[in-house]
C-alpha positions in Angstrom: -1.6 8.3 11.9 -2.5 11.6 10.1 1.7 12.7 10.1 2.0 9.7 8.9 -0.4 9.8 5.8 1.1 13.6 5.2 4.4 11.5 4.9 3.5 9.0 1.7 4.1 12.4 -0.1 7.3 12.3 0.2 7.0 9.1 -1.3 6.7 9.9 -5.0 10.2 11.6 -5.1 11.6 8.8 -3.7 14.5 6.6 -6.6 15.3 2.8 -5.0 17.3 0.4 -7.1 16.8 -3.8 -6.9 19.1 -6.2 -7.0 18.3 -10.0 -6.7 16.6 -13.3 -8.2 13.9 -12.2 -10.6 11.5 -15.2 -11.5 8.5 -16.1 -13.2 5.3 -16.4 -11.6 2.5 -18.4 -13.4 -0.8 -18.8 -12.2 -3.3 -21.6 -14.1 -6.6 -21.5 -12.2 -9.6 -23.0 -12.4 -12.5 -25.3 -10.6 -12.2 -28.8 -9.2 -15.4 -30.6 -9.3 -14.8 -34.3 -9.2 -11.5 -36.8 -7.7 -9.4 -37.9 -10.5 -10.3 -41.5 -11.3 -6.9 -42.8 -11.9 -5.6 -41.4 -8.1 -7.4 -39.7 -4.8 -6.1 -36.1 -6.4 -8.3 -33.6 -7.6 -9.3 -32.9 -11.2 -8.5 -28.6 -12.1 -10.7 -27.8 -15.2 -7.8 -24.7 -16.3 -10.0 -21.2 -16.8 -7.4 -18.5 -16.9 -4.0 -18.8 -17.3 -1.7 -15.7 -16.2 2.3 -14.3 -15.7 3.9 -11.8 -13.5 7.2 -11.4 -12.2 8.1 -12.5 -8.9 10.8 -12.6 -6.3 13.2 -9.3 -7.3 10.6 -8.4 -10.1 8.2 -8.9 -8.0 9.6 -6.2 -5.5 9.9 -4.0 -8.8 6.3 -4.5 -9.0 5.2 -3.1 -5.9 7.8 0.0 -6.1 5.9 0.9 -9.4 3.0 0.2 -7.9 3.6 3.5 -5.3 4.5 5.7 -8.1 8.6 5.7 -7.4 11.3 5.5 -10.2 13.0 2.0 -9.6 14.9 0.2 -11.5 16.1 -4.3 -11.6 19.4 -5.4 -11.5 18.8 -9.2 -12.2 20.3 -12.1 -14.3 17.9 -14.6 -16.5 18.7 -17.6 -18.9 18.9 -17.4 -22.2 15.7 -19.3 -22.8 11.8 -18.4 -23.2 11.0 -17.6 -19.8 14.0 -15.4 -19.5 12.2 -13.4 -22.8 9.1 -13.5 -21.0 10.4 -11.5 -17.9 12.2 -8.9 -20.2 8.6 -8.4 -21.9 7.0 -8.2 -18.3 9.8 -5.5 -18.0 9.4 -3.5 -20.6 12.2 -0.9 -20.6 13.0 -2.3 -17.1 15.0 -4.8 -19.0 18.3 -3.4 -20.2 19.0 -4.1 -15.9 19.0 -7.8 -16.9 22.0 -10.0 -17.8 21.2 -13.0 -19.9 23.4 -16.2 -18.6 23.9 -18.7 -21.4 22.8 -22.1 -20.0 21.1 -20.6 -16.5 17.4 -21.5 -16.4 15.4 -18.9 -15.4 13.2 -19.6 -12.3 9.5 -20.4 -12.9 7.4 -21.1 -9.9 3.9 -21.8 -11.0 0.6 -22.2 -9.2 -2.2 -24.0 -9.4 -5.9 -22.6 -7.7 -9.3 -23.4 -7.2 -11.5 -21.2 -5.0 -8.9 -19.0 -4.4 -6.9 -21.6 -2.8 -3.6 -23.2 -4.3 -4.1 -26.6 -4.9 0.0 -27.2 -6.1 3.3 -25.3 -6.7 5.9 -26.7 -9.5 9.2 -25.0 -9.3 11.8 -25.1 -12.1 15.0 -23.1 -11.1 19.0 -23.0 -11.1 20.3 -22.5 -7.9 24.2 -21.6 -8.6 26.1 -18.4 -8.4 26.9 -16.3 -11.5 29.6 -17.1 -13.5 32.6 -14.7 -12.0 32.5 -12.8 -14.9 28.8 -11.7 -14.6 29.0 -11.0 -11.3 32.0 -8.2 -11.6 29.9 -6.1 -14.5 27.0 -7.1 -11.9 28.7 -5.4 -9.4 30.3 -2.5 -11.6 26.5 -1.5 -12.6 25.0 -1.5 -9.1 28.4 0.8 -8.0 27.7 3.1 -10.9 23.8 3.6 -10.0 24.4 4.2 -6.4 24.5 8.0 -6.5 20.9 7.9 -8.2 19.4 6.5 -5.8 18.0 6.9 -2.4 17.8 3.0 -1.0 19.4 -0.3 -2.6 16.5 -3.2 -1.5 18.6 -6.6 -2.1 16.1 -9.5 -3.1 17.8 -12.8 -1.8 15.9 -16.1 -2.5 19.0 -17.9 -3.0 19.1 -19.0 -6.8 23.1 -17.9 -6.9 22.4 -13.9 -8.6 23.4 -12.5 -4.7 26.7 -14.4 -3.9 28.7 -13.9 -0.9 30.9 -12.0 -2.5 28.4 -9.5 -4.2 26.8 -9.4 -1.0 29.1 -8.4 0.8 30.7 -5.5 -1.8 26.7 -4.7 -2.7 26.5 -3.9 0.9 29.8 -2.3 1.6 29.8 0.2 -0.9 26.3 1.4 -0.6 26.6 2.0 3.1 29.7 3.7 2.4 27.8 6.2 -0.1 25.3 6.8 3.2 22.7 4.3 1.4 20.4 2.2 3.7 20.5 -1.2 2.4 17.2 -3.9 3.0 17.3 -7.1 2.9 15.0 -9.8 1.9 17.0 -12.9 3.3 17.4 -16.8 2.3 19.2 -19.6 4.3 20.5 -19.3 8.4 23.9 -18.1 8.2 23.1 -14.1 8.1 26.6 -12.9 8.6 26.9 -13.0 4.2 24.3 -9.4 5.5 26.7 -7.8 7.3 26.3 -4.1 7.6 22.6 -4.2 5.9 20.5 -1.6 7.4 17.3 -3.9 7.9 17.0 -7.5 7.1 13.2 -9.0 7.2 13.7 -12.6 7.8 10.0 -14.6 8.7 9.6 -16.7 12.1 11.0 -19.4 10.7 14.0 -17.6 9.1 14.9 -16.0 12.2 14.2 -18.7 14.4 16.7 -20.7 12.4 19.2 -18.0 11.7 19.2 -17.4 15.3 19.1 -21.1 17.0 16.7 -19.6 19.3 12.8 -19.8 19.8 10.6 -17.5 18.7 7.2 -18.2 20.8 6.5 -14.4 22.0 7.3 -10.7 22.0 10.0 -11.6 24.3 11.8 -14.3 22.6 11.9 -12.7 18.8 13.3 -9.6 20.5 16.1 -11.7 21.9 16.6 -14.0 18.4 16.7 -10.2 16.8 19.5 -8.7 19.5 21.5 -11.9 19.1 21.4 -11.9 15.2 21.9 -8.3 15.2 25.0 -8.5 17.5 26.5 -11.9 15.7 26.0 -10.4 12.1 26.8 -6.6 12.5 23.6 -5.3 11.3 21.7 -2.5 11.5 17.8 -4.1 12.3 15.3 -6.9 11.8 11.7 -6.4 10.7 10.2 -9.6 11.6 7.4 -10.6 9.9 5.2 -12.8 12.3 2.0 -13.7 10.0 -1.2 -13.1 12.3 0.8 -11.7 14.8 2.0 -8.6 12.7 5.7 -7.4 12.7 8.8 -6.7 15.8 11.0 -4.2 14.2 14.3 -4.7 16.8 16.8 -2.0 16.0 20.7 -1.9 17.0 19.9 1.3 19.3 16.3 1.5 20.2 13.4 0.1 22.0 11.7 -2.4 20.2 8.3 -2.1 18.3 5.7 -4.3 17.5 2.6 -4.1 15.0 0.0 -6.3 15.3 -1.3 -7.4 11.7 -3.8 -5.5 9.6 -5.2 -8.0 7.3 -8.7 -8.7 8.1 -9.0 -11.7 5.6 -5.8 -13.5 4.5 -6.6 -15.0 0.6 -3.0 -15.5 -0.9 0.4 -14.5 1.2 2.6 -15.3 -2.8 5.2 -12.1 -2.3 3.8 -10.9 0.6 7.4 -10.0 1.8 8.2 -8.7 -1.8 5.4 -5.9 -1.0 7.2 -5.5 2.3 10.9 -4.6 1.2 9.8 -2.7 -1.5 7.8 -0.7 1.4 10.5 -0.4 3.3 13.1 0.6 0.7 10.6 3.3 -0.9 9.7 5.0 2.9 13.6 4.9 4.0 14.4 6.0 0.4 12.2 8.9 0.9 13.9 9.6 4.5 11.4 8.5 6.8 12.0 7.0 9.9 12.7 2.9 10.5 9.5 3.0 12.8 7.5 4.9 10.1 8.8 2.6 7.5 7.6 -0.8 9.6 4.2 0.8 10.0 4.1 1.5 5.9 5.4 -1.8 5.2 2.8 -3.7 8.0 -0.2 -2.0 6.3 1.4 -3.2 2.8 1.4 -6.9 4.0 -2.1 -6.6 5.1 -3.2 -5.2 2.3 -1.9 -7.4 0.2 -2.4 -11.0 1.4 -6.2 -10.2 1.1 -5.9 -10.4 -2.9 -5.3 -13.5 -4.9 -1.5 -13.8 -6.3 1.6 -12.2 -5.9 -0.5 -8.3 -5.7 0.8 -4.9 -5.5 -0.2 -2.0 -3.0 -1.0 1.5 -4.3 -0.6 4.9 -2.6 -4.0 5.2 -2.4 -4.8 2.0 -0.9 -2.3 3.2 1.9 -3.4 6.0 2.4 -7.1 4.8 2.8 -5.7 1.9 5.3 -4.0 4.7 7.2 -7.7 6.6 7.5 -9.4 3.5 8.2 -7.8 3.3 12.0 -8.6 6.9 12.7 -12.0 7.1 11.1 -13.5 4.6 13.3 -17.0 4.4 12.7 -16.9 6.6 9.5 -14.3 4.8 7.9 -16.7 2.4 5.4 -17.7 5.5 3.9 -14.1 7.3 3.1 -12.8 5.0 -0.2 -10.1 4.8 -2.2 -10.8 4.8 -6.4 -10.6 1.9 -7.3 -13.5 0.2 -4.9 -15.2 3.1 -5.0 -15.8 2.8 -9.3 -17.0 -0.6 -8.1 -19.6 0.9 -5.7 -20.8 3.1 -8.2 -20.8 1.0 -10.7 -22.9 -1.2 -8.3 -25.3 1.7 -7.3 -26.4 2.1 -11.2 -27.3 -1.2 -11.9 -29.7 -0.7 -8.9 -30.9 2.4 -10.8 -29.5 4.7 -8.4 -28.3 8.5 -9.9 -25.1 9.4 -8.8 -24.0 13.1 -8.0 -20.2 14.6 -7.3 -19.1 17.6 -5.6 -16.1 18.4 -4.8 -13.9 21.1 -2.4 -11.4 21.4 0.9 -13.9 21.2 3.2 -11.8 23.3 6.0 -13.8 23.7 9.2 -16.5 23.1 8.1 -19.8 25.4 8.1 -23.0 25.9 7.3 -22.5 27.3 4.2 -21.0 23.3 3.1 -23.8 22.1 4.8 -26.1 23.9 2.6 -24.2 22.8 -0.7 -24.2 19.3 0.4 -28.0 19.4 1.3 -28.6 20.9 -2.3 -26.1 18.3 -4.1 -27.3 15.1 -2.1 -31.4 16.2 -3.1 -30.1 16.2 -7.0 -29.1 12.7 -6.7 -29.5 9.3 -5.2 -26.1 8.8 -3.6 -23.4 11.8 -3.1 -19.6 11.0 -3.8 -17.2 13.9 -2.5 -14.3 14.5 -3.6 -11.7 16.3 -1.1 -9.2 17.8 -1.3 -5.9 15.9 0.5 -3.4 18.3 2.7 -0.8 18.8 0.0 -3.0 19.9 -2.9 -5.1 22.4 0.2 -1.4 23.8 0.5 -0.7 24.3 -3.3 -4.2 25.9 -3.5 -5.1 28.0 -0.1 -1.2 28.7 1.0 1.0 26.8 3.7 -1.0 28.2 6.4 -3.8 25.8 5.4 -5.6 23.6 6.2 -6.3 24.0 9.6 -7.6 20.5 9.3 -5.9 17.2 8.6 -7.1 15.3 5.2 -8.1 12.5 8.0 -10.0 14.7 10.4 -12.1 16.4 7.3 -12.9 13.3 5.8 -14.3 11.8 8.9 -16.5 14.9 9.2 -17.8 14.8 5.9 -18.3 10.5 6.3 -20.3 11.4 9.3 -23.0 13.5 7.8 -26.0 12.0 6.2 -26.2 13.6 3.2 -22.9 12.3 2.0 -22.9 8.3 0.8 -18.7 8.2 -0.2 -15.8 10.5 0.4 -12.9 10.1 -2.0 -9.3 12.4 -1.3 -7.5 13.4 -4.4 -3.7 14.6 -4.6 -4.4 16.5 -7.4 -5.4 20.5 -7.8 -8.6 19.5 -9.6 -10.8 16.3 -9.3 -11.1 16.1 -13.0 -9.5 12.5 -13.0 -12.7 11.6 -10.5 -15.1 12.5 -12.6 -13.4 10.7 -15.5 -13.6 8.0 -13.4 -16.6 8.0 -11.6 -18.8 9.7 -14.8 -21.5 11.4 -12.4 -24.9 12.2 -13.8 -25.2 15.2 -12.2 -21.9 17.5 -10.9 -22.5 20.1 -8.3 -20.6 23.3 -7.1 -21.4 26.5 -5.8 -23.3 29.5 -7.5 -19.8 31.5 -7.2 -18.7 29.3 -10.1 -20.8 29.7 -13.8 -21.1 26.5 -15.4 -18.2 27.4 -18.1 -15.8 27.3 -15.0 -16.8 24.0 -13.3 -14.3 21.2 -13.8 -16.0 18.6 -16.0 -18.6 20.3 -17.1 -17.7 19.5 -20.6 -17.3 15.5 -19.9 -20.2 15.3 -17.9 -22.0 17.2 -20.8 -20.7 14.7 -23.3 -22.6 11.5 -22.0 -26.3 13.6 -21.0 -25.1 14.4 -17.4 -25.9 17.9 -16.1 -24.2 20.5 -14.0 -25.6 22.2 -11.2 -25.1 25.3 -9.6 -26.1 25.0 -5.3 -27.5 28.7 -3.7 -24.3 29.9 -1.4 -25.3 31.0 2.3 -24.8 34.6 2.8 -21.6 35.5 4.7 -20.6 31.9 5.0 -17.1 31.3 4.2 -13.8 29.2 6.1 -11.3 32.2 4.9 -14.2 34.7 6.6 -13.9 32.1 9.9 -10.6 32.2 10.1 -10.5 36.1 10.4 -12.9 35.6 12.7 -10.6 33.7 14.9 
């Protein structure tokens, strides 16, 4: 798991271009406290009304979500939901073609408690006008060199045609593009030559004409798809059984699921092509890519509506299986402002400190003992692998991000561990606004990061006693 965090560097570099049926996503929810008198159906008194894009959009979503440069190929209708996506797009936009007389598809949602009481969808369902579909074409096949993975976004509203498909698919696997697929209907042959299509149970079952009951059985509907439709791989997503990814030339691999509570699956398999188009993009492995994209789903079916993943919510899933019993205390950000936040209305003083944390030594120990008596709860910040390498050299560090963050979580001194990519943890401490920030005496207070924010709302700095002749650079001349 820890080569596999060091990967989702790789990620940010990473350009991947969608093409496919952008919608509108509305969500009205509310509470339902009484039975409608005029029918048994329940009353929704509307609280908050929201929009995001979905299907193809949606996928956009999630790839800017990770931090990649991606770009929508899509069509609308000339109408006010068609506006309404352009706005969600911001300069995403000049990628959509505005069809006179199309509708633009709307799928809206109704909740109460989290749970979707209704869905109304309002949609054309017809392939572009010929026209549209050749400058369609034109502008993917002009894009191609840019770009490191084409994800096509298929949920059959007419924008991916057979014939676009099919010269979508052609020409990018003839620039050495792999293609992903997010399929519609049971005739998969319009795929042919897609380097992973990532049909559901159901979806391959019917595509297939074969059961999918077990391990056995989807492997076999996946080999006989594969075969029939010249592809290159299936990723089957299999709800609370996980994923199968069955490759052309390879043994087959199966992930059991990772979501612990399942709130919402809306564009669950958006967030899983977009994985799968940024990790292949970015030249990871197929295998690597499935495990990405399985973490993705999980993540993301345990938040309301169609969600987005971030890096760093990856990369804290990815710690979370090798941490074990540490892992509740290594967090990413954003739950972690939430925790602190929590910890002050309790009255509680928070303290930061920050470092690599390389084999660690008693020297650490001592700063962490000093830091954690300034405060009520310690947050550290450490250091991931990359930003080690940009500071200490390629030669470190000797440990992974993973393996010094589960020795920091373990010690008792230390109540959170946060990794940051950067070469300073000043966006932390923005973030988290300690009362009191600690680093070593080898540092005067002019030289700490933050000092000047923390100075501005009444925090204070302070400067921990160093341990004689206690250093990682002096242990590893040792060794």
């Amino acid at each position: 798991m820890t080569d596999l965090a060091a990967q989702l560097e790789a990620l940010g570099a990473a350009r991947v271009l969608v093409v496919g049926d952008v919608m509108l996503d509305r969500f009205v929810a509310g509470a339902v406290e009484r039975i409608s008198p005029e029918g048994p159906i329940p009353v929704l008194r509307v609280e908050q009304e929201n929009a995001m894009l979905g299907g193809a959009g949606n996928v956009q979503r999630n790839l800017a979500a990770l931090g990649l440069e991606t770009d929508l190929i899509a069509a609308v209708g000339d109408d006010p939901a068609g506006r309404e996506v352009a706005n969600l797009l911001g300069d995403q936009a000049q990628g959509l073609f505005t069809v006179p007389g199309r509708a633009t598809t709307i799928k809206e949602r109704f909740l109460a408690g989290g749970q979707q009481l209704l869905r109304v969808d309002r949609e054309t369902a017809r392939d572009l006008p010929e026209e549209t579909a050749g400058e369609l074409i034109e502008r993917v096949t002009a894009r191609l060199p840019e770009i490191g993975a084409l994800v096509l976004s298929d949920y059959g509203k007419g924008v991916l045609s057979g014939a676009v498909l099919s010269a979508l698919i052609r020409q990018a696997r003839a620039a050495g593009l792999p293609v992903i697929v997010d399929p519609k209907g049971s005739d998969y042959a319009c795929y042919r030559g897609a380097s992973l299509v990532t049909p559901n149970l159901k979806e391959l079952s019917a595509a297939s004409r074969r059961p999918v009951g077990d391990d056995a059985s989807v492997v076999e509907a996946c080999r006989a798809l594969i075969a029939d439709c010249g592809l290159g791989g299936i990723l089957a997503t299999r709800s609370e059984k996980g994923m199968s990814l069955v490759l052309a030339e390879a043994e087959p691999l199966h992930l059991r699921a990772e979501a612990q509570e399942v709130y919402d699956v809306s564009g669950a398999g958006d967030t899983v092509v977009a994985m799968l188009g940024a990790a292949l993009a970015a030249g990871l492995a197929p295998q690597d890519a499935a495990q990405l994209a399985n973490l993705a789903a999980g993540i993301v079916v345990a938040k309301v509506g169609t969600a987005t993943v971030s890096l760093e919510e990856l990369r804290h899933g990815l710690y979370a299986a090798e941490l074990h019993a540490a892992e509740a205390k290594v967090s990413a950000l954003e739950p972690l402002v939430e925790q602190v936040a929590r910890w002050r209305r309790r009255g509680l003083k928070v303290g930061f400190t920050n470092g690599c944390f390389d084999l660690l030594h008693p020297g650490h120990l001592s700063l962490l003992r000093q830091a954690r008596a300034q405060c009520d709860r310690l947050v550290v910040g450490l250091n991931s692998d990359a930003s080690v390498r940009r500071l200490k050299g390629e030669r470190r560090p000797i440990q992974g991000e993973a393996a010094r963050a589960a020795v920091l979580a373990s010690l008792a001194t230390v109540d959170r561990v946060v990794i940051f990519a950067e070469d300073t943890p000043l966006n932390l401490i923005e973030a988290l606004k300690p009362e009191v920030l600690v680093k070593g005496a080898d540092y005067t207070v002019e030289q700490v990061v933050g000092h000047e924010l923390v100075a501005s709302y009444g925090g204070r700095v302070v400067l921990a006693e160093l341990e004689p002749g206690q250093s990682t650079s002096r242990t590893i001349e040792r060794m």
